[in-house]
C-alpha positions in Angstrom: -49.7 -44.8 -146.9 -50.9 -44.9 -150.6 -54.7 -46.4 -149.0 -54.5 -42.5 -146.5 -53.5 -40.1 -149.7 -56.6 -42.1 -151.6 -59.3 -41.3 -148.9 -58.0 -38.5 -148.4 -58.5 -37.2 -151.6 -61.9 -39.0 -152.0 -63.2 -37.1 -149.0 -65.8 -35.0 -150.3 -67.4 -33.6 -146.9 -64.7 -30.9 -145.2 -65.5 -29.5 -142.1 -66.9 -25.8 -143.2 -65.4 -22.6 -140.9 -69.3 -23.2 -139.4 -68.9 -26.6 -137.7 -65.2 -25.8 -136.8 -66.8 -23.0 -135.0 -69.1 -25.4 -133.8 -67.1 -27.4 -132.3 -64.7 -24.9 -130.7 -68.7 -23.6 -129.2 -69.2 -26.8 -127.7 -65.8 -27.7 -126.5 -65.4 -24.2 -124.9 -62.6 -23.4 -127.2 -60.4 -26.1 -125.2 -58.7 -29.2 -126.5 -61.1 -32.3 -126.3 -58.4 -34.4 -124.4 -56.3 -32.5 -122.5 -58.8 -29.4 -121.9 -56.0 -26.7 -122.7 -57.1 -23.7 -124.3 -56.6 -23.2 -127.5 -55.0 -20.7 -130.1 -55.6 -20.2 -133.6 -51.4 -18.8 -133.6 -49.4 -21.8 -135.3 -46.5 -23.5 -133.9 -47.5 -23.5 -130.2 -48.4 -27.0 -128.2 -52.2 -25.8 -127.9 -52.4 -24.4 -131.6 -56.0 -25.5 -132.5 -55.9 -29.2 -134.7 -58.7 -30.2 -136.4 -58.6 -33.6 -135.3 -59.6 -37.2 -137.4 -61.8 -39.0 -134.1 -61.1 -42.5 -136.3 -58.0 -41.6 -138.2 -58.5 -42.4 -142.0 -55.6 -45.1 -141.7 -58.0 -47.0 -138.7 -60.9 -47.2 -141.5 -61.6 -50.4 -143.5 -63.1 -50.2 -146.8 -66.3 -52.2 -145.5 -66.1 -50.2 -142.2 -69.0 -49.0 -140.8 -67.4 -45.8 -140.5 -67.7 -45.0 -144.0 -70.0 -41.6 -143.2 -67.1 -40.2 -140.8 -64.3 -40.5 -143.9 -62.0 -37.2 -143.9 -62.4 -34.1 -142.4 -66.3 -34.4 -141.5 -68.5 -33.3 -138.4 -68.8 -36.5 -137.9 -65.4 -37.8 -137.2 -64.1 -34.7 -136.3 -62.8 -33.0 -132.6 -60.8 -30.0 -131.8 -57.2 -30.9 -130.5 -54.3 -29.0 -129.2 -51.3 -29.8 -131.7 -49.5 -32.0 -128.9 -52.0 -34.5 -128.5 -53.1 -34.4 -132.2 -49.4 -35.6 -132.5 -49.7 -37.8 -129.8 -52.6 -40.0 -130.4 -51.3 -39.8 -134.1 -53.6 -43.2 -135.8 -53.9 -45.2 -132.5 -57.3 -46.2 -132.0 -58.9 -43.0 -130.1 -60.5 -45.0 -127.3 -57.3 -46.5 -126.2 -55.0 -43.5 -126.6 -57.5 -41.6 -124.1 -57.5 -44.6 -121.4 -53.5 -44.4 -121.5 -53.5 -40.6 -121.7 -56.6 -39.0 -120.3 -56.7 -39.4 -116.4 -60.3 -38.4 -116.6 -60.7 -41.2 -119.1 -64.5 -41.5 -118.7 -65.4 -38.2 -118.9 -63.5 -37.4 -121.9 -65.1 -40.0 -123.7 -68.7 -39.5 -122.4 -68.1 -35.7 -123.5 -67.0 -36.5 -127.5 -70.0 -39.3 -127.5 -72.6 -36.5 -126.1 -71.0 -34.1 -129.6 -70.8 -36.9 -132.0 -75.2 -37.5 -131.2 -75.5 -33.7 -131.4 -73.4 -33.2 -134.7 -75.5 -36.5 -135.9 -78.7 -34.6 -135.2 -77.8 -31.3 -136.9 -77.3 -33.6 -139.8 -81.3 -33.8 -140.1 -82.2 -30.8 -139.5 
């Protein structure tokens, strides 16, 4: 737990209101797993979570994953609260195959955003 508050508080990138709005644009304002729709109104199953793709608590400290630490495009996906909650920090790809039952699309779908945020990194 110590290892999470540290990277946490080392995460310099935060996902700006821009690439929140982003994402909502490319997600069609719909949870990324279960495709609810989502509200911005707290304390409701699909209140809008700003999800960790790769939770911090997955990441080594030699992980490749270094670039997608905290709250970053990157590592990033809009979730409804209950499966934010639900995947908690299992690894994302198996959480989806025992939750998802359109497994392959859903992950096809956050691959296809992760190239495109990637890109508008270079622009």
């Amino acid at each position: 737990m110590a290892k999470r508050k540290y990277r946490q508080a080392k995460a310099i990138d935060e996902v700006k209101q821009a690439d929140i709005q982003f994402m909502l644009n490319y997600f069609d304002n719909k949870c990324v797993y279960c495709n609810v729709s989502l509200t911005r109104k707290e304390g409701y199953g699909n209140s809008i979570h700003i999800d960790h793709f790769h939770s911090l608590s997955e990441q080594d400290e030699e992980d490749e994953l270094q670039i997608l630490e905290g709250l970053t495009l990157q590592n990033t996906v809009p979730s409804c609260r209950d499966c934010n909650l639900a995947k908690s920090d299992i690894n994302p790809e198996v959480w989806i195959r025992s939750y998802c039952p359109n497994a392959d699309e859903v992950i096809e779908r956050i691959e296809n955003y992760f190239a495109l945020a990637k890109e508008s990194l270079f622009l």
